[in-house]
Backbone as a ProteinNet text record, in pm:
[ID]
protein_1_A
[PRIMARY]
XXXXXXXXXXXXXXXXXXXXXXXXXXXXXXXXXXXXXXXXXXXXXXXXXXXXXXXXXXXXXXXXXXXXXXXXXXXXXXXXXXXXXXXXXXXXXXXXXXXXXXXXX
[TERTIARY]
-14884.2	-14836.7	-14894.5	-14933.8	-14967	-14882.5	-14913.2	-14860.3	-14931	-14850.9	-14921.7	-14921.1	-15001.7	-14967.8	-14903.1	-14844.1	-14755.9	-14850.8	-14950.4	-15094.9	-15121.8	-15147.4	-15169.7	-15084.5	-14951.8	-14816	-14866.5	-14866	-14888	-14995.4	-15104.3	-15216.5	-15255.2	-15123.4	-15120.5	-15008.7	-14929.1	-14836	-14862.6	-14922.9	-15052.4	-15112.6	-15161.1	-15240.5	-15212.7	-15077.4	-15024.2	-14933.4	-14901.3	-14879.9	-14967.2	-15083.1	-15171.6	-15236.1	-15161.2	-15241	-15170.8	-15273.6	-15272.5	-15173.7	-15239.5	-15207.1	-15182.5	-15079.3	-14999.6	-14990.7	-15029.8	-14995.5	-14832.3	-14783.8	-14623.3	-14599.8	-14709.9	-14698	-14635.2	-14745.6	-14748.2	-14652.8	-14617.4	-14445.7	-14329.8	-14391.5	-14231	-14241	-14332.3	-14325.6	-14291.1	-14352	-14268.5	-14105.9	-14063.3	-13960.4	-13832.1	-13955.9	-13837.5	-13850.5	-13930.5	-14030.5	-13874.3	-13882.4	-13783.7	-13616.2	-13578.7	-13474.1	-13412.7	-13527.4	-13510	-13490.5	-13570.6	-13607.6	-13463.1	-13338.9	-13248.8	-13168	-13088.5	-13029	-12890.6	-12867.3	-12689.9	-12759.8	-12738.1	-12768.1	-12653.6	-12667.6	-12609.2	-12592.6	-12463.7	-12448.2	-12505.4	-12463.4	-12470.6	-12615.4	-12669.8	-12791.5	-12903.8	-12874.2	-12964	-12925.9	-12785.8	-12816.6	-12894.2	-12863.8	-12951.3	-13107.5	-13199.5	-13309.4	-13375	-13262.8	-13291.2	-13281.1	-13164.2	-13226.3	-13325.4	-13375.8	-13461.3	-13603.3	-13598.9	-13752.2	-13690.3	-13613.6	-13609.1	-13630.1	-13589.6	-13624.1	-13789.6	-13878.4	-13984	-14049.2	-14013.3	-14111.8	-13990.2	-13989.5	-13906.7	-13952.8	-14074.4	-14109.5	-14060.7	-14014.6	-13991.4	-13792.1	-13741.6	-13572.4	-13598.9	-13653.8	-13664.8	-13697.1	-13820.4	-13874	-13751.3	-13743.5	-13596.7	-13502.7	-13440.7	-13296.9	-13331.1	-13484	-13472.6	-13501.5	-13553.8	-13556.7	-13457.1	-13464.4	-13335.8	-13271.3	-13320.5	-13215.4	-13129.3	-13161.4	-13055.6	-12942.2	-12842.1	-12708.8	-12695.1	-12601	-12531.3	-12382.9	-12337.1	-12240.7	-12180.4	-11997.6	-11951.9	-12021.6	-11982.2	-12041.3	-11953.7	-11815.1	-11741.2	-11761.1	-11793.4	-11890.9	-12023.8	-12069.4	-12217	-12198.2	-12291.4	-12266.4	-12412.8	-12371.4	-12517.6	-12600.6	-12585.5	-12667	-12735.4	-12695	-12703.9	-12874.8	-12770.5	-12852.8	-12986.3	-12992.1	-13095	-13213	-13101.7	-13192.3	-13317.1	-13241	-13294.3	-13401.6	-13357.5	-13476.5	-13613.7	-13590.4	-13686.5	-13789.2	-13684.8	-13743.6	-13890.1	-13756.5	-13876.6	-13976.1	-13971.1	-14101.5	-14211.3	-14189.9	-14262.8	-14335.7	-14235.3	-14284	-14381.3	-14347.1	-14434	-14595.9	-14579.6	-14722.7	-14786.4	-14706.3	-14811.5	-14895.7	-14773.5	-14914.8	-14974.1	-14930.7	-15036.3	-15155.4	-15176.6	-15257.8	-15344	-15298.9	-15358.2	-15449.6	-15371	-15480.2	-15559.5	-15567.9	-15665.6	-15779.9	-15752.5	-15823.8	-15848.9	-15785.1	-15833.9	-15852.9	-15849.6	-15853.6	-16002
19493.3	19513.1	19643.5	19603	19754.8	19880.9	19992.3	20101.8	20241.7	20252.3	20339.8	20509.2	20558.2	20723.1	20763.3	20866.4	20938.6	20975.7	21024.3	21094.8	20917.7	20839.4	20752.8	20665.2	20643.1	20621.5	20685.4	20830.7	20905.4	20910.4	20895.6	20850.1	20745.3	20667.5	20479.4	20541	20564.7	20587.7	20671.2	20807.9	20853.5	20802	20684.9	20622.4	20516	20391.1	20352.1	20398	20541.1	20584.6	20626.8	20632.5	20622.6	20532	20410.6	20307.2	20286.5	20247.4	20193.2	20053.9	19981.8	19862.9	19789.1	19795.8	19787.3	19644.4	19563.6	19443.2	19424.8	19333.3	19290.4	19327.3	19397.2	19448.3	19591.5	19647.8	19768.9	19839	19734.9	19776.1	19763.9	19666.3	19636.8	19810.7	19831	19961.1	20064	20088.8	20173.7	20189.1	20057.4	20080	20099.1	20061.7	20090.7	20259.5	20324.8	20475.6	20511.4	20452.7	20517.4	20523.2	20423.1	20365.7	20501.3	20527.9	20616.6	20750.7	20753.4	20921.2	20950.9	20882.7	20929.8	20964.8	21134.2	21221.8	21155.2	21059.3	20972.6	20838.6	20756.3	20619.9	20567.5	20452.4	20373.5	20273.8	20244.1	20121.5	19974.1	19948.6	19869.7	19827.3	19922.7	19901.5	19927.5	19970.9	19980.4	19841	19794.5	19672.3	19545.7	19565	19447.6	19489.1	19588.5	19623.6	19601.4	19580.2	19572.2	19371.5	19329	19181.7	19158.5	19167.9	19151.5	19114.1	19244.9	19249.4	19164.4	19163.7	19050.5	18891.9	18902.6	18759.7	18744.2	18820.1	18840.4	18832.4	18885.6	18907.3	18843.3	18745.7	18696.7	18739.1	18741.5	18820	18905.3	19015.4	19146.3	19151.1	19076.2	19001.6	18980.8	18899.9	18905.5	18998.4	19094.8	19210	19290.1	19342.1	19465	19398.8	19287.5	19239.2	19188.6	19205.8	19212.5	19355.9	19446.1	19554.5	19614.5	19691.8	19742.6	19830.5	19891.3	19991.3	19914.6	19839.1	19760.8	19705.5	19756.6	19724.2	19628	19492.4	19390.6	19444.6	19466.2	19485.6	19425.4	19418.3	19360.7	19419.3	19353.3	19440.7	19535.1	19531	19590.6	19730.5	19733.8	19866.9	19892.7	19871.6	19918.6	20048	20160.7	20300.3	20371.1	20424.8	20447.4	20525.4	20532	20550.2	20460.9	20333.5	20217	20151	20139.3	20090.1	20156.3	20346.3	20410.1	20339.8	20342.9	20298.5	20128.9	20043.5	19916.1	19963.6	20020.8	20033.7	20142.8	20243.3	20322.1	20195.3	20056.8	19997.5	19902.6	19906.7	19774.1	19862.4	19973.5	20049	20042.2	20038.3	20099.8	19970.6	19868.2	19728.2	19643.7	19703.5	19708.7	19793.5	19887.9	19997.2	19927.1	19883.7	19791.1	19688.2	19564.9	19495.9	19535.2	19627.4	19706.2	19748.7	19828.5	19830.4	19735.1	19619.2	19524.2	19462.9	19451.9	19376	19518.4	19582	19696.1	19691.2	19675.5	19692.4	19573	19458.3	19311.7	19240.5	19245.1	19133.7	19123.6
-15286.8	-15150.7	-15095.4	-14946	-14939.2	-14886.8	-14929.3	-14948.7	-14854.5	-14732.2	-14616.6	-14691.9	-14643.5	-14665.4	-14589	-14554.5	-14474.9	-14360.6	-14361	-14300.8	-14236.4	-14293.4	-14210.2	-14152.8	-14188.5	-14044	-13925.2	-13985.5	-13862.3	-13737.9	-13807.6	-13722.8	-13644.7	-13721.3	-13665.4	-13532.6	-13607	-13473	-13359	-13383.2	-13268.8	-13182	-13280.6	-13206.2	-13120.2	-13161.7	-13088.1	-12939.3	-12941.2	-12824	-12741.9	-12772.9	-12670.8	-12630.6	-12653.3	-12574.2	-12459.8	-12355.1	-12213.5	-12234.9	-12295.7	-12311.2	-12426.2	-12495	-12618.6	-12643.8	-12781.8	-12801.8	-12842.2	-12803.6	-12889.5	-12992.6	-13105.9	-13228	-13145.8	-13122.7	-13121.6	-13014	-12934.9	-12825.9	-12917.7	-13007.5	-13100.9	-13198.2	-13246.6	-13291.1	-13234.6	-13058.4	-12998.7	-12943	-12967.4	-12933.7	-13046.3	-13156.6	-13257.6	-13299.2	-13273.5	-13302.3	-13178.9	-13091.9	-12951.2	-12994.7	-13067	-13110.2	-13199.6	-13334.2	-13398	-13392.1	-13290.9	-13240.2	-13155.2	-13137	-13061.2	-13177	-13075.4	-13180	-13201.4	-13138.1	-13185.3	-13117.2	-13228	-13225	-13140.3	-13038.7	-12961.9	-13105.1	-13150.6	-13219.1	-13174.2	-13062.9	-13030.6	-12974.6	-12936.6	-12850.9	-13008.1	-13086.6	-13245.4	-13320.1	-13301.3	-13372.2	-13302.8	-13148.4	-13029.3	-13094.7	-13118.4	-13146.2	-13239.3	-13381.3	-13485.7	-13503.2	-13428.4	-13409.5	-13303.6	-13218.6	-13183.8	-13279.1	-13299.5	-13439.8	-13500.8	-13558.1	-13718.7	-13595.8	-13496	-13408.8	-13401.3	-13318.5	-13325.7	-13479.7	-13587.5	-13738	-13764.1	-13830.9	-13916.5	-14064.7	-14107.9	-14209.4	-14243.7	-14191.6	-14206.3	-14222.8	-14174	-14228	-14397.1	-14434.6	-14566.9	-14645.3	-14585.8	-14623.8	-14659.4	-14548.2	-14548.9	-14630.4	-14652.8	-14692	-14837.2	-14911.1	-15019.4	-15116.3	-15033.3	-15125.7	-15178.7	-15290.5	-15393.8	-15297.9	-15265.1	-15153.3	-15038.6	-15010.1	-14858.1	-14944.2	-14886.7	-14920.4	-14790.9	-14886.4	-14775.6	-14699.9	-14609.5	-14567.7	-14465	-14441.7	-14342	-14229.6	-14135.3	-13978.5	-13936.9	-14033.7	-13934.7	-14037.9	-14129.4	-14229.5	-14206.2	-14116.8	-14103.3	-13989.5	-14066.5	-13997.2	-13917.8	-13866.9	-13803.7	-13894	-14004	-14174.7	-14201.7	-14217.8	-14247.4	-14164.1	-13989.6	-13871.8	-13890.7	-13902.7	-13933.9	-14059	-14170.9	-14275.5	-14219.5	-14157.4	-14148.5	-14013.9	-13901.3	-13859.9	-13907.4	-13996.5	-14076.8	-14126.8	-14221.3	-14263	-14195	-14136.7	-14033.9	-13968.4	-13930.6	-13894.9	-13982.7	-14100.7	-14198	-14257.9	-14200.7	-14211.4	-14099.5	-13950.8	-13830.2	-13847.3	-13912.6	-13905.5	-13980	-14119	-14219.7	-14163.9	-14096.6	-13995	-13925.4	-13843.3	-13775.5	-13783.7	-13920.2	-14048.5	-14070.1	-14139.1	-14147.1	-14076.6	-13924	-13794.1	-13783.9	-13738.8	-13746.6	-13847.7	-14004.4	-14058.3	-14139.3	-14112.9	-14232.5	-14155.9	-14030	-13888.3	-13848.7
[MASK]
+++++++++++++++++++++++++++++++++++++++++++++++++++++++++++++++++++++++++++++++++++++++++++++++++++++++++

């Protein structure tokens, strides 16, 4: 599987904010990059975001919900720890394709 560097997230994500004209990949990345970057998560408006993507990548639902770290929880236990952790994930799961079409496409 592939495995981003830190140095190159970064340069991907650089680089996706400077585009003019962003594919559905790369909006779905900014808005999850936007999602994150707020200093108190909207519950509600982080979990609408976080289904969204898993609607759009259905890939990436399985991704996140099988690695050793994602804990299953009620909804009415999910903390904005939690919400954080799944969208970190799915970023990290967005740059990868990102990655990919960039460089195997």
């Amino acid at each position: 599987m592939l495995t981003l560097t830190d140095t190159q997230k970064h340069i991907l994500v650089e680089t996706v904010k400077q585009l003019t004209n962003p594919s559905e990949l790369e909006k779905d990345i900014l808005d999850t990059l936007e999602e994150i970057s707020k200093q108190s998560l909207n519950m509600e408006h982080a979990q609408t975001r976080i289904a969204l993507t898993y609607k759009k990548h259905l890939d990436l639902y399985i991704k996140v919900n099988t690695l050793p770290t994602t804990v299953q929880k009620a909804s009415s236990q999910i903390c904005e720890t939690d919400l954080r952790y799944v969208l970190h994930m799915q970023l990290d799961f967005l740059l990868k394709k990102e990655w990919e079409e960039k460089h195997h496409g």
